[in-house]
PyMOL Python script that loads the backbone (N, CA, C, O; Angstrom):
from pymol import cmd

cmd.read_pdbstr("""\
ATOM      1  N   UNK A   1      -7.194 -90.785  99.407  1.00  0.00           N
ATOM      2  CA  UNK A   1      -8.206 -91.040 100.423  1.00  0.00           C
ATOM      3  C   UNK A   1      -9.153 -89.838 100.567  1.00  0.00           C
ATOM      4  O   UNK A   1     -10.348 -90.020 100.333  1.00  0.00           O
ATOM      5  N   UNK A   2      -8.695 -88.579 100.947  1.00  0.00           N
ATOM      6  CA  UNK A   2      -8.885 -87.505 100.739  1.00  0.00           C
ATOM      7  C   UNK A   2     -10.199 -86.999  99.319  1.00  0.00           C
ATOM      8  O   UNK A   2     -11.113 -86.177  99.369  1.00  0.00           O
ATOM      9  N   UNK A   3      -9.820 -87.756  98.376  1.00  0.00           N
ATOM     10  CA  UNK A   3     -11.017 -87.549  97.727  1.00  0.00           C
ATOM     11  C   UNK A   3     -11.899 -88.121  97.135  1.00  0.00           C
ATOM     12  O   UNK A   3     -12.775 -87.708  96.376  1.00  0.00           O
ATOM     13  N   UNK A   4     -11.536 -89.527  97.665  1.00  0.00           N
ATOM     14  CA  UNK A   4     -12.484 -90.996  97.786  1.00  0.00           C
ATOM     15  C   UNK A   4     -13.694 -89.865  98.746  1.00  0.00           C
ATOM     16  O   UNK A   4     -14.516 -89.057  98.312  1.00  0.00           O
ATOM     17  N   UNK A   5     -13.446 -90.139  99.740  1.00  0.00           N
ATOM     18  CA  UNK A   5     -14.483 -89.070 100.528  1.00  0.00           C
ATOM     19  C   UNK A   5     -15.084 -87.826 100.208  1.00  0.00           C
ATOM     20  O   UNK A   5     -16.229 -87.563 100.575  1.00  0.00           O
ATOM     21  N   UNK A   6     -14.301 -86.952  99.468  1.00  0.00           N
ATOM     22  CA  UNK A   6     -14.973 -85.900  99.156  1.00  0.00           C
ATOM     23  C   UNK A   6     -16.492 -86.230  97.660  1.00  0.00           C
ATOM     24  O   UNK A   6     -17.504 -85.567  97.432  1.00  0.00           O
ATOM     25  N   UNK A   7     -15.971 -87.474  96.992  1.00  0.00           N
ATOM     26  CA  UNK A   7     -17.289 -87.842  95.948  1.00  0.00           C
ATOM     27  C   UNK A   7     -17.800 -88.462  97.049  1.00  0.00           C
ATOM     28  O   UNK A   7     -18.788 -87.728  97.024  1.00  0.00           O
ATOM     29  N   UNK A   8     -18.043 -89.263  98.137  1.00  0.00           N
ATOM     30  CA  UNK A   8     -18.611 -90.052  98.763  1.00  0.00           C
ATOM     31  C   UNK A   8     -19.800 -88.734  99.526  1.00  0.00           C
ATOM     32  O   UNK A   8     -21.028 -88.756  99.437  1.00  0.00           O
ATOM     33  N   UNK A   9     -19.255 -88.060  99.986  1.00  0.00           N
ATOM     34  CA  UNK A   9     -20.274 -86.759 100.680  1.00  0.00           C
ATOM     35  C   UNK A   9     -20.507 -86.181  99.679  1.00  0.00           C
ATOM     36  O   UNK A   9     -21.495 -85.461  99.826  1.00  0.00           O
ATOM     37  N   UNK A  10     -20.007 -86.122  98.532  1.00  0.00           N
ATOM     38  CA  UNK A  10     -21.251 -85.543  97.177  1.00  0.00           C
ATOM     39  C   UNK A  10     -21.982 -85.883  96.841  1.00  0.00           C
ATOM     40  O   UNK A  10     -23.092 -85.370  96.701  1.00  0.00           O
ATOM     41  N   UNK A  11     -21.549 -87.051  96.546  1.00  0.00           N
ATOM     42  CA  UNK A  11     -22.846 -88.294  96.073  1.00  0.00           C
ATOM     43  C   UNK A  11     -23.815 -88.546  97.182  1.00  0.00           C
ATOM     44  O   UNK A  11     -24.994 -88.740  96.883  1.00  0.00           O
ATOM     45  N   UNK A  12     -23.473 -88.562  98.315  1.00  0.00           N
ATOM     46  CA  UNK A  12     -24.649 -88.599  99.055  1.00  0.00           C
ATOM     47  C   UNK A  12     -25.688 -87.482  99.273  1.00  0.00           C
ATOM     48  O   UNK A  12     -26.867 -87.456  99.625  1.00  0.00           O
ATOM     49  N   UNK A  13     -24.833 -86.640  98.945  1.00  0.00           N
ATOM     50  CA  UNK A  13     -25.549 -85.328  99.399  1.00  0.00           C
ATOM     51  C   UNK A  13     -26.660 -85.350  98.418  1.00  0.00           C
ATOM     52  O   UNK A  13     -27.837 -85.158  98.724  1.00  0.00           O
ATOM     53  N   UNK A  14     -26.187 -85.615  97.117  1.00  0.00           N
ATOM     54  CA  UNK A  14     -26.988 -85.771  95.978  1.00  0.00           C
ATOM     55  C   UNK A  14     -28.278 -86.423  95.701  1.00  0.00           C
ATOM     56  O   UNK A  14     -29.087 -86.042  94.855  1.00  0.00           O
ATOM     57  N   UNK A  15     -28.409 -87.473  96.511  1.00  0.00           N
ATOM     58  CA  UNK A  15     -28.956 -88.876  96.803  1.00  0.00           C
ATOM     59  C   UNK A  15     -30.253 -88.017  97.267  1.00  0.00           C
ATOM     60  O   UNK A  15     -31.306 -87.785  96.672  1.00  0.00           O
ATOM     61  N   UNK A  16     -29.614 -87.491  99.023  1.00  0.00           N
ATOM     62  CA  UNK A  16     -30.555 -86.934  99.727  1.00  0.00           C
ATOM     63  C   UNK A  16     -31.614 -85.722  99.446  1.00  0.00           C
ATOM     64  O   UNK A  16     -32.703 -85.471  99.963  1.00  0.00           O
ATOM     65  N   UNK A  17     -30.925 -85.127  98.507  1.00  0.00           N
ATOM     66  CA  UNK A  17     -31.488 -83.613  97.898  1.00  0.00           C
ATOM     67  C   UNK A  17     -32.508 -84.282  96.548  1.00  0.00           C
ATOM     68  O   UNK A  17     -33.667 -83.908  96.365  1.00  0.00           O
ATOM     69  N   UNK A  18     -31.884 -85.210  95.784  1.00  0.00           N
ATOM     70  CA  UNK A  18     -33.025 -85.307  94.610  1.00  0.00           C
ATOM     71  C   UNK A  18     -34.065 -86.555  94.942  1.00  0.00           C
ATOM     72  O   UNK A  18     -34.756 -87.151  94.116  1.00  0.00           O
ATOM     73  N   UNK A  19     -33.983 -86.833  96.618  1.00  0.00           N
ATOM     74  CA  UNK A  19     -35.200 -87.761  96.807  1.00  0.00           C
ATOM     75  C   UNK A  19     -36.250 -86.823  97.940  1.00  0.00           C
ATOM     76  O   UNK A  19     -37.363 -87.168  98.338  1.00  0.00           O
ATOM     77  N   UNK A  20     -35.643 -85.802  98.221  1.00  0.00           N
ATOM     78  CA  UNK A  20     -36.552 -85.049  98.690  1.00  0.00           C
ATOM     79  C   UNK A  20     -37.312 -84.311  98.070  1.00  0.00           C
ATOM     80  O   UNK A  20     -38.233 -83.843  98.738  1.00  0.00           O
ATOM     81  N   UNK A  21     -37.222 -83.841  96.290  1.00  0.00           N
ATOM     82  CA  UNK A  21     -37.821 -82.980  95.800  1.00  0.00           C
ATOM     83  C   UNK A  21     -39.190 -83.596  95.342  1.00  0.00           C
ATOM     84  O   UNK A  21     -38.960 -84.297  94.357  1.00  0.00           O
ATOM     85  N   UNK A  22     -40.684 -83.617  95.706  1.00  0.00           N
ATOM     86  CA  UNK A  22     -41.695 -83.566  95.455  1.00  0.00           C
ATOM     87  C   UNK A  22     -42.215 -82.718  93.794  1.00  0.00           C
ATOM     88  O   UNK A  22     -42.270 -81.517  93.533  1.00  0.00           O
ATOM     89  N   UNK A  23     -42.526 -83.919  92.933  1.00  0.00           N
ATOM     90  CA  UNK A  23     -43.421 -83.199  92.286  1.00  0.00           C
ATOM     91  C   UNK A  23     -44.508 -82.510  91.953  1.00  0.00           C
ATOM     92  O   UNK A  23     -45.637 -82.964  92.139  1.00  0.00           O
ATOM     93  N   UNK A  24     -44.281 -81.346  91.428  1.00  0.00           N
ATOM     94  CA  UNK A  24     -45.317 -80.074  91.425  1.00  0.00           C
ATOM     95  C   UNK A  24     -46.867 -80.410  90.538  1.00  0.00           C
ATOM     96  O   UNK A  24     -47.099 -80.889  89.428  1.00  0.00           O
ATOM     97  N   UNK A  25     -47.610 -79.965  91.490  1.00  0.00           N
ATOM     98  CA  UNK A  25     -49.049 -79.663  89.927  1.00  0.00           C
ATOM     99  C   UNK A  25     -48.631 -78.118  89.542  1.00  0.00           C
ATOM    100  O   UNK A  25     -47.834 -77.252  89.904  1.00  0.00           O
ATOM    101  N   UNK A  26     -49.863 -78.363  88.405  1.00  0.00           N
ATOM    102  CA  UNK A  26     -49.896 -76.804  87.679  1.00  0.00           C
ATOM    103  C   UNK A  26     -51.165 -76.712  88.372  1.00  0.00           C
ATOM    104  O   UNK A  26     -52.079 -77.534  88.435  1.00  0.00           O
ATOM    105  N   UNK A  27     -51.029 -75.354  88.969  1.00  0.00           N
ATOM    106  CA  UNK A  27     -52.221 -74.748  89.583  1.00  0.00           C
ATOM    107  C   UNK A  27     -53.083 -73.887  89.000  1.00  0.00           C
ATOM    108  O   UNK A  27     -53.095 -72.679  89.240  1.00  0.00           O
ATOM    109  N   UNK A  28     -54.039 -74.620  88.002  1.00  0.00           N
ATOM    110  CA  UNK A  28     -54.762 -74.165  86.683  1.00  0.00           C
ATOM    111  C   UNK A  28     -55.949 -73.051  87.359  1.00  0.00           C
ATOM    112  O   UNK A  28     -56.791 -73.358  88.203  1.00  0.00           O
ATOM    113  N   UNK A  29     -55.895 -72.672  87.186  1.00  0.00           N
ATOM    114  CA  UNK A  29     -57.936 -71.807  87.281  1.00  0.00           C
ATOM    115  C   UNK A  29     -58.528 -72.008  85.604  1.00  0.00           C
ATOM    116  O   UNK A  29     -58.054 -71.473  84.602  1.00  0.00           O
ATOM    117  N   UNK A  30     -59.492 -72.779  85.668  1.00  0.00           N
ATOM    118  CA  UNK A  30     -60.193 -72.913  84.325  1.00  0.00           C
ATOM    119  C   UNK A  30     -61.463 -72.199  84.474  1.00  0.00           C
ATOM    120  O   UNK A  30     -62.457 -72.561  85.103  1.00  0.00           O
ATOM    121  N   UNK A  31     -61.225 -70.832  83.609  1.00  0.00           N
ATOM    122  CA  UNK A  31     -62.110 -69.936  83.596  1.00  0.00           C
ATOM    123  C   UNK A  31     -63.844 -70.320  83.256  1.00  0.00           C
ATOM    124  O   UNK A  31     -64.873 -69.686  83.489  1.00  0.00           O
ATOM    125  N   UNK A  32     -63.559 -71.842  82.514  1.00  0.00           N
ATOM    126  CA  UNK A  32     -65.348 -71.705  82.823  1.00  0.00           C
ATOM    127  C   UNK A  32     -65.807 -72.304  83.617  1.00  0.00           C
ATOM    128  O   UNK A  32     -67.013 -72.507  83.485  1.00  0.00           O
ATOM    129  N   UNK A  33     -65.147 -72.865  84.776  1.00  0.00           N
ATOM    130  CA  UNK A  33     -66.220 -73.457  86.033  1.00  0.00           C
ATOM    131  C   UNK A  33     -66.083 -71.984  86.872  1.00  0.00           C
ATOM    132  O   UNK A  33     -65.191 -71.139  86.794  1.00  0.00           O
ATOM    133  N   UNK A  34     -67.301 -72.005  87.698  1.00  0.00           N
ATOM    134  CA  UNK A  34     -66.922 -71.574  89.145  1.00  0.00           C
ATOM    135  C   UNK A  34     -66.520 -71.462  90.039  1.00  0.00           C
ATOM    136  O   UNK A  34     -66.341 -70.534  90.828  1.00  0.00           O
ATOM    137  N   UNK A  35     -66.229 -72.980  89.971  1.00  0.00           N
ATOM    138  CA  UNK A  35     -65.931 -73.253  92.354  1.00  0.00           C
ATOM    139  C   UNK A  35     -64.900 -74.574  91.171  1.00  0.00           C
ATOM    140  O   UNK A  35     -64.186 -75.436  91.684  1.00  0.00           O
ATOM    141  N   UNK A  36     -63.105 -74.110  92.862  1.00  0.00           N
ATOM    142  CA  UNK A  36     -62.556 -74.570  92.586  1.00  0.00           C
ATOM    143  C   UNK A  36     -62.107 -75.301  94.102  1.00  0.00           C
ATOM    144  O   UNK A  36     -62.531 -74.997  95.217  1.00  0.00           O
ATOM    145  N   UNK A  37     -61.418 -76.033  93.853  1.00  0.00           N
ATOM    146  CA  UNK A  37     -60.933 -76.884  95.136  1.00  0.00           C
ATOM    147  C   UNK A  37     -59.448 -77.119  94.853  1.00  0.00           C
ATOM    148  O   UNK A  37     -58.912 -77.529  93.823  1.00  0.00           O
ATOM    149  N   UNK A  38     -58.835 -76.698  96.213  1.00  0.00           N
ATOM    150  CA  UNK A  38     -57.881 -76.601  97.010  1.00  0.00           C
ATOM    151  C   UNK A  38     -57.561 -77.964  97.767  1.00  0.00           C
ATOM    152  O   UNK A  38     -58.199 -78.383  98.733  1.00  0.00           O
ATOM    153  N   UNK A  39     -56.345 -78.660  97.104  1.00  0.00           N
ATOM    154  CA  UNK A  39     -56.333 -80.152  97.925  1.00  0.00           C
ATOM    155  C   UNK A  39     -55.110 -80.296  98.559  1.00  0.00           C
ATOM    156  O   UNK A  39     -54.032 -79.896  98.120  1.00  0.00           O
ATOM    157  N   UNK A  40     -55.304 -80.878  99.606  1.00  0.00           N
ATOM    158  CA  UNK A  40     -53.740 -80.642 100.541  1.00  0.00           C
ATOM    159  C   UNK A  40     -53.378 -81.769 100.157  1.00  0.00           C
ATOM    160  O   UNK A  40     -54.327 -82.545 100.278  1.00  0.00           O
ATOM    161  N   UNK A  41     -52.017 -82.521  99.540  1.00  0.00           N
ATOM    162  CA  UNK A  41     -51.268 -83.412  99.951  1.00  0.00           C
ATOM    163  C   UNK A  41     -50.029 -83.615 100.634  1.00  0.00           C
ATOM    164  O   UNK A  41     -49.502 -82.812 101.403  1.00  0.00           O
ATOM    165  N   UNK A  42     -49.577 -84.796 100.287  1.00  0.00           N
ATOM    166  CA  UNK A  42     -48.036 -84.614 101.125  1.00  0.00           C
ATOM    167  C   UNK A  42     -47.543 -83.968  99.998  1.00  0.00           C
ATOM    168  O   UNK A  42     -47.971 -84.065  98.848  1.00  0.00           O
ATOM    169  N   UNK A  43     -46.496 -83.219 100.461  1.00  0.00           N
ATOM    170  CA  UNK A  43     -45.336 -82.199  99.483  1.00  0.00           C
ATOM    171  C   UNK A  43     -45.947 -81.587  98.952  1.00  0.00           C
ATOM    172  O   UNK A  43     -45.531 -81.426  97.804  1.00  0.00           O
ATOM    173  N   UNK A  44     -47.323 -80.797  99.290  1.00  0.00           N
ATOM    174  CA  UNK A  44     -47.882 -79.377  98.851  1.00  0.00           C
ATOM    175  C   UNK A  44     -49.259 -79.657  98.396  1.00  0.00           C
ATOM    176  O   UNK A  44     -49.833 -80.741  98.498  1.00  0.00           O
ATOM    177  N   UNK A  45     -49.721 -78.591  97.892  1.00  0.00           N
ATOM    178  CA  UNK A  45     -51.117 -78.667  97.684  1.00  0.00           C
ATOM    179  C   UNK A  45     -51.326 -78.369  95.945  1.00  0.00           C
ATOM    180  O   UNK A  45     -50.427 -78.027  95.177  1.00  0.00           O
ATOM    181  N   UNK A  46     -52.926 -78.632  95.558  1.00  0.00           N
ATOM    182  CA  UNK A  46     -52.850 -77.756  94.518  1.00  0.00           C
ATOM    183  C   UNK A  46     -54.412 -78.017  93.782  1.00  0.00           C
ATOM    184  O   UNK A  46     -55.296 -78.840  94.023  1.00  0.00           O
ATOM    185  N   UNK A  47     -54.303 -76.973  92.834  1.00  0.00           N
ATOM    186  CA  UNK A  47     -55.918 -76.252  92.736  1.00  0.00           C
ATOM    187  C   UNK A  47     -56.740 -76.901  91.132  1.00  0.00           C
ATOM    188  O   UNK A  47     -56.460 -76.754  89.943  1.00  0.00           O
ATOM    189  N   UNK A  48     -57.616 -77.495  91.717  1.00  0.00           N
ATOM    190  CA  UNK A  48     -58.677 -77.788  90.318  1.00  0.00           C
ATOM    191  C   UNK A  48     -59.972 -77.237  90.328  1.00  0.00           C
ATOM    192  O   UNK A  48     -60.847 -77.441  91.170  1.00  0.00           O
ATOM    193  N   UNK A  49     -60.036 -76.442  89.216  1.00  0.00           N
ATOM    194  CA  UNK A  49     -61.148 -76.066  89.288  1.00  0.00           C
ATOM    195  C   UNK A  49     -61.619 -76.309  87.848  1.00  0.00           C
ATOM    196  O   UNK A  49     -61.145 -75.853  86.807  1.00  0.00           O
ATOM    197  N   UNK A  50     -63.145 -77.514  88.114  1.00  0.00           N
ATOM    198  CA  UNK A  50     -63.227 -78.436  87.203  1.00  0.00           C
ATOM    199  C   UNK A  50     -64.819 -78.535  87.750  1.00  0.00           C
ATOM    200  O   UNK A  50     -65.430 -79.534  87.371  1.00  0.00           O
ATOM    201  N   UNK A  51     -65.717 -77.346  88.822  1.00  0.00           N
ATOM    202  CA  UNK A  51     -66.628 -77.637  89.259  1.00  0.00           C
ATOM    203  C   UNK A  51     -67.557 -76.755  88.718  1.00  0.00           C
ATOM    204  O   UNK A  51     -67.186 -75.670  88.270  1.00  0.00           O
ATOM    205  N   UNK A  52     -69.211 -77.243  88.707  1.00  0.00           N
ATOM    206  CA  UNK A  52     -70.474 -76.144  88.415  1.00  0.00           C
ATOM    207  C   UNK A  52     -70.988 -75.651  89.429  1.00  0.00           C
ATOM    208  O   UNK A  52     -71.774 -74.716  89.277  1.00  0.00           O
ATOM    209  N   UNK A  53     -70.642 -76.215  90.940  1.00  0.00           N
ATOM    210  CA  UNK A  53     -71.445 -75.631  91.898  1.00  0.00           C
ATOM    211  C   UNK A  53     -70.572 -76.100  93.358  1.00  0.00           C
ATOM    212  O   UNK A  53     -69.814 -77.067  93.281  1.00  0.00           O
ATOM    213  N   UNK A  54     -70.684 -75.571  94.295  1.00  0.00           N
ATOM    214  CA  UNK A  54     -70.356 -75.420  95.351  1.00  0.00           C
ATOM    215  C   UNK A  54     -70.763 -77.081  95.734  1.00  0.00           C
ATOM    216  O   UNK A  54     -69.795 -77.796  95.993  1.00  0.00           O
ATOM    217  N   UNK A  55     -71.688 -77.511  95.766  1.00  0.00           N
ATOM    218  CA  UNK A  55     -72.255 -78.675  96.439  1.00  0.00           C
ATOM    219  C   UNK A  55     -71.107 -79.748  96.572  1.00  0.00           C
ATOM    220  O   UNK A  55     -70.459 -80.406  97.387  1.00  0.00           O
ATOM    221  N   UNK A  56     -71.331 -79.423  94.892  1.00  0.00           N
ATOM    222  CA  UNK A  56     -70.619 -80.694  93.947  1.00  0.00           C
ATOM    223  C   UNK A  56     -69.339 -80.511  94.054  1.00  0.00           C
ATOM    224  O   UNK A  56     -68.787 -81.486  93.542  1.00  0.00           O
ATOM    225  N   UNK A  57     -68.457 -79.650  94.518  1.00  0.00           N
ATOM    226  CA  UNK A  57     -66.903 -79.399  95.059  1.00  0.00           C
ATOM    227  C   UNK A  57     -67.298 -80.452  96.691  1.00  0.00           C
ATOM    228  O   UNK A  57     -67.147 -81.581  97.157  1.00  0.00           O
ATOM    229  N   UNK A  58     -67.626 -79.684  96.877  1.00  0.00           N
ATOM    230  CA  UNK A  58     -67.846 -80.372  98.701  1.00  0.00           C
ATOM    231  C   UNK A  58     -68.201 -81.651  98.605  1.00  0.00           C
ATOM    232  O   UNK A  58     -67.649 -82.517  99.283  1.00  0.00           O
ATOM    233  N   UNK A  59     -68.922 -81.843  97.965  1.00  0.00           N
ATOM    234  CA  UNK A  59     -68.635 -83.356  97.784  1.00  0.00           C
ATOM    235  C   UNK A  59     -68.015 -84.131  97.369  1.00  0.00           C
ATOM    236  O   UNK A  59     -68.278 -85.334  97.381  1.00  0.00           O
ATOM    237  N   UNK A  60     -66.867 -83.509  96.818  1.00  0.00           N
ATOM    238  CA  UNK A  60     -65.883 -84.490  96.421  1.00  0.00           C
ATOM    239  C   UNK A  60     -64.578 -84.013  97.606  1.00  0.00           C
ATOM    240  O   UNK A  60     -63.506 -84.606  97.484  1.00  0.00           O
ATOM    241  N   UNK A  61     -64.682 -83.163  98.496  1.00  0.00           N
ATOM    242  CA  UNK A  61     -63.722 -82.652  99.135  1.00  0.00           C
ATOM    243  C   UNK A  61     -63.332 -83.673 100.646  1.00  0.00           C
ATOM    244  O   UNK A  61     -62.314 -84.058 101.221  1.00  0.00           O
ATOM    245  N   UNK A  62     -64.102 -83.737 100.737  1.00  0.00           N
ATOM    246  CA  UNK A  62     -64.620 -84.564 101.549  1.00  0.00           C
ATOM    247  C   UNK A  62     -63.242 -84.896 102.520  1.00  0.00           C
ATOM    248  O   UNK A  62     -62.758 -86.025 102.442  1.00  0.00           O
ATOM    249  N   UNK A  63     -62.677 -83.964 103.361  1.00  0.00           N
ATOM    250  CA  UNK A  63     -61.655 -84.115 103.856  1.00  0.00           C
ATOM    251  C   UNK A  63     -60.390 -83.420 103.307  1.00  0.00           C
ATOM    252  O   UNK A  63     -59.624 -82.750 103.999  1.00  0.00           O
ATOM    253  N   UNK A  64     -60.271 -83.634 102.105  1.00  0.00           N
ATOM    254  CA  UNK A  64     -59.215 -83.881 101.099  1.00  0.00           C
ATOM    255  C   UNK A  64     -58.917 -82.310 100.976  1.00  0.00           C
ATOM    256  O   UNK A  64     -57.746 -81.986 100.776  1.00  0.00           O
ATOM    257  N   UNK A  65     -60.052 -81.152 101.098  1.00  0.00           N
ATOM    258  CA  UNK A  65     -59.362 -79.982 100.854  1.00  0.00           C
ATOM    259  C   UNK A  65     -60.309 -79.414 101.456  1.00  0.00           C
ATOM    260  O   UNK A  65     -61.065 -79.802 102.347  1.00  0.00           O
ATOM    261  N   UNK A  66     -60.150 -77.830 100.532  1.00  0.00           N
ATOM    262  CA  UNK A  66     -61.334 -76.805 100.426  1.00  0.00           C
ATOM    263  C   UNK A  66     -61.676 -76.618  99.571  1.00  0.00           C
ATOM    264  O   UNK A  66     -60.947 -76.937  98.632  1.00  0.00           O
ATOM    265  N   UNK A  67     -63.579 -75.702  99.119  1.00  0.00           N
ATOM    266  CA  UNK A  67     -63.733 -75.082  98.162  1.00  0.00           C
ATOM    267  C   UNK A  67     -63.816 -74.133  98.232  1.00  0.00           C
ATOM    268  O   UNK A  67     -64.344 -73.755  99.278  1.00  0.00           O
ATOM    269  N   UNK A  68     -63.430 -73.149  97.334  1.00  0.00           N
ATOM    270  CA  UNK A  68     -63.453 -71.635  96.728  1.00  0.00           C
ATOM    271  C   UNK A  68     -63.847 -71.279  95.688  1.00  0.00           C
ATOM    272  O   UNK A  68     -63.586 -71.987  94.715  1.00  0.00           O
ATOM    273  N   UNK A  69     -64.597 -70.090  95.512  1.00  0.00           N
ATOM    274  CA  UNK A  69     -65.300 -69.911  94.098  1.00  0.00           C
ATOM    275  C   UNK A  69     -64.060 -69.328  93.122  1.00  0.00           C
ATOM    276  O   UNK A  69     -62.991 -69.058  93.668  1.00  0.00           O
ATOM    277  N   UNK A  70     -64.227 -69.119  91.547  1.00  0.00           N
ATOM    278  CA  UNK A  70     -62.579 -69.558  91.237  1.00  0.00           C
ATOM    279  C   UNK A  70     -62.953 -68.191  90.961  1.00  0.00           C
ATOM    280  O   UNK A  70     -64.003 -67.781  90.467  1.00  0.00           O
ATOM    281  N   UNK A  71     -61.667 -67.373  91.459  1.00  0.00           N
ATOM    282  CA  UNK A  71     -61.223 -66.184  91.089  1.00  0.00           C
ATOM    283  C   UNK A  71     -60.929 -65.026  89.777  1.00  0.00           C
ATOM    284  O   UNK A  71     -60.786 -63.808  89.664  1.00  0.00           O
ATOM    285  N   UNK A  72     -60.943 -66.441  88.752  1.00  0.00           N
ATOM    286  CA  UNK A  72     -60.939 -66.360  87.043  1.00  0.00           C
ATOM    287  C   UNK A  72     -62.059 -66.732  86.701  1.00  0.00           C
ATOM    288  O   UNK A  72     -61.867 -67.383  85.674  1.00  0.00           O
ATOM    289  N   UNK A  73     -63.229 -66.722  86.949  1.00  0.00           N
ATOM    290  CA  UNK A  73     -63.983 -66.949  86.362  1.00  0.00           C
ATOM    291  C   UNK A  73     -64.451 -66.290  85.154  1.00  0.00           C
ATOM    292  O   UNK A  73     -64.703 -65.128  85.471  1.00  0.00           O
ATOM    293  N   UNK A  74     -64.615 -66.419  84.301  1.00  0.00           N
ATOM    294  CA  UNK A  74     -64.875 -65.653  82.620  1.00  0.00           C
ATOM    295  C   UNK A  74     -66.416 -65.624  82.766  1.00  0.00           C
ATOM    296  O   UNK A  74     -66.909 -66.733  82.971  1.00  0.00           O
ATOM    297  N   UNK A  75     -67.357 -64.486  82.695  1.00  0.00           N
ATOM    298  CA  UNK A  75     -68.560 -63.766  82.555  1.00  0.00           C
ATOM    299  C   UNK A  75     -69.029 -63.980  81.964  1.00  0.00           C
ATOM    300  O   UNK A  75     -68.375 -63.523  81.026  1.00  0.00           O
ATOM    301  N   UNK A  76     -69.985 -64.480  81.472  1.00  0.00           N
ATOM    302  CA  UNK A  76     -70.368 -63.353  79.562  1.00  0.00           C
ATOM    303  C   UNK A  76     -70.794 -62.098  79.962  1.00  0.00           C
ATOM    304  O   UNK A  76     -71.544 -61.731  80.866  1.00  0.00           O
ATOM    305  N   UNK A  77     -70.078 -61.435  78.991  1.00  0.00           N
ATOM    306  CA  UNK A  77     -70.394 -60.078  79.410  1.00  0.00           C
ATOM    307  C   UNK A  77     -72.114 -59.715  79.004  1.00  0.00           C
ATOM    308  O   UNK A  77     -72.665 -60.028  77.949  1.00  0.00           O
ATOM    309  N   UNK A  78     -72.575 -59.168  79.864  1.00  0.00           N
ATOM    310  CA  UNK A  78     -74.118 -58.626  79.267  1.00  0.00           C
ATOM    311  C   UNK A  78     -74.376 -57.079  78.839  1.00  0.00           C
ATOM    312  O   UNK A  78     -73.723 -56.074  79.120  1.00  0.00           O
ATOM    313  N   UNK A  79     -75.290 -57.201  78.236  1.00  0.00           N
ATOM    314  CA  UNK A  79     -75.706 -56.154  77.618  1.00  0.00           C
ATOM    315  C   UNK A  79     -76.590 -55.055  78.158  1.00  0.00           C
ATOM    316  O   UNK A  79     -77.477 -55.201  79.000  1.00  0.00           O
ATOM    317  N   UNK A  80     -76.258 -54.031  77.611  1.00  0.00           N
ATOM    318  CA  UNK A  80     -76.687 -52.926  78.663  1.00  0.00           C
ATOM    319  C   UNK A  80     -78.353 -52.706  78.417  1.00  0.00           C
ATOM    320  O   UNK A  80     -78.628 -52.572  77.225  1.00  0.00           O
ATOM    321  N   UNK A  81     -79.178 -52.663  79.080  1.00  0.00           N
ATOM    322  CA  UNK A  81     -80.544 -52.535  78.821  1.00  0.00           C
ATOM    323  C   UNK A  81     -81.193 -51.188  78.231  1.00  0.00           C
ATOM    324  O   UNK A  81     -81.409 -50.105  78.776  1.00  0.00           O
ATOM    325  N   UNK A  82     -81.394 -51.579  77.101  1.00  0.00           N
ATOM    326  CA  UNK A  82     -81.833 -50.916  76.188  1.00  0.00           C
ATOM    327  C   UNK A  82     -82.992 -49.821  76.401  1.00  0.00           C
ATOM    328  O   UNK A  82     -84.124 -50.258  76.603  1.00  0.00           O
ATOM    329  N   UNK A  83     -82.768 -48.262  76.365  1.00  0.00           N
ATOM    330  CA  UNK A  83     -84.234 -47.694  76.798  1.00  0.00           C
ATOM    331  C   UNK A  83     -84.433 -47.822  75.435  1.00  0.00           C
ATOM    332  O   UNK A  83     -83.755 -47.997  74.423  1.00  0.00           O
ATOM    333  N   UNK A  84     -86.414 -47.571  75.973  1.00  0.00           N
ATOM    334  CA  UNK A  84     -87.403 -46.811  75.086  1.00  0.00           C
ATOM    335  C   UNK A  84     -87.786 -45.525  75.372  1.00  0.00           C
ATOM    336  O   UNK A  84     -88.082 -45.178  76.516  1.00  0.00           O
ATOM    337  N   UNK A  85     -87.805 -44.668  74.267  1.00  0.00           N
ATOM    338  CA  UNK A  85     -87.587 -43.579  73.830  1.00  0.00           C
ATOM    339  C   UNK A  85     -89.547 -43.384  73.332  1.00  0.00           C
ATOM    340  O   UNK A  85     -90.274 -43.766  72.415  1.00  0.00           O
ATOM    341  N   UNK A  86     -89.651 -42.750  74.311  1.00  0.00           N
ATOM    342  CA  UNK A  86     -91.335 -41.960  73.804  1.00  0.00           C
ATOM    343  C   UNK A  86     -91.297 -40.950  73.118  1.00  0.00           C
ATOM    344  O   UNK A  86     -90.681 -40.049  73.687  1.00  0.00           O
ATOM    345  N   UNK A  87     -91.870 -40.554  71.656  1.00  0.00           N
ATOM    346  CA  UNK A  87     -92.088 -39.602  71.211  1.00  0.00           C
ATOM    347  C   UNK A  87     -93.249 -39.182  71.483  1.00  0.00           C
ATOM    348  O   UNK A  87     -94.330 -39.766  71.559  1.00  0.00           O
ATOM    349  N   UNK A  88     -92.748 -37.418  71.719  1.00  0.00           N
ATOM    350  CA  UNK A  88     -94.427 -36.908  72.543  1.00  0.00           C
ATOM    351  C   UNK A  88     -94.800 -35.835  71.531  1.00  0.00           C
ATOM    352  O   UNK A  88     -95.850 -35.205  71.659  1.00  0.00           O
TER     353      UNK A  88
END
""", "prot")
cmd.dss("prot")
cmd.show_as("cartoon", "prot")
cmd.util.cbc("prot")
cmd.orient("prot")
């Protein structure tokens, strides 16, 4: 009897723990947009950044989150401005 019950409170326990676990996003920063958005759902939040401009985040946010400009953003690096050199 004794351990009829003890699988019975395992198994349940089991039940309860792997229907509570929420699946995860990957919280990407894709270095060539700018502005990324932050979306709240149930069982957590998580980040796409898939935008060219601030507007165009907010308009799709529309409740659903925030926008932020993305923290990874990749540059092109520029070039240093070249002097001219006068010979006198």
């Amino acid at each position: 009897m004794r351990i009829k019950l003890t699988w019975l409170v395992l198994l349940t326990w089991l039940v309860l723990v792997s229907g509570s676990i929420a699946p995860s996003h990957a919280q990407t920063y894709d270095p060539r947009y700018p502005v990324c958005i932050q979306v709240n759902e149930w069982g957590g939040t998580h980040i796409d950044c898939r935008f060219t401009s601030m507007p165009q985040c907010q308009a799709s946010a529309s409740g659903l989150g925030f926008c932020f400009a993305n923290p990874y953003l990749r540059r092109e690096p520029t070039r240093p401005q070249s002097r001219v050199y006068r010979q006198g």
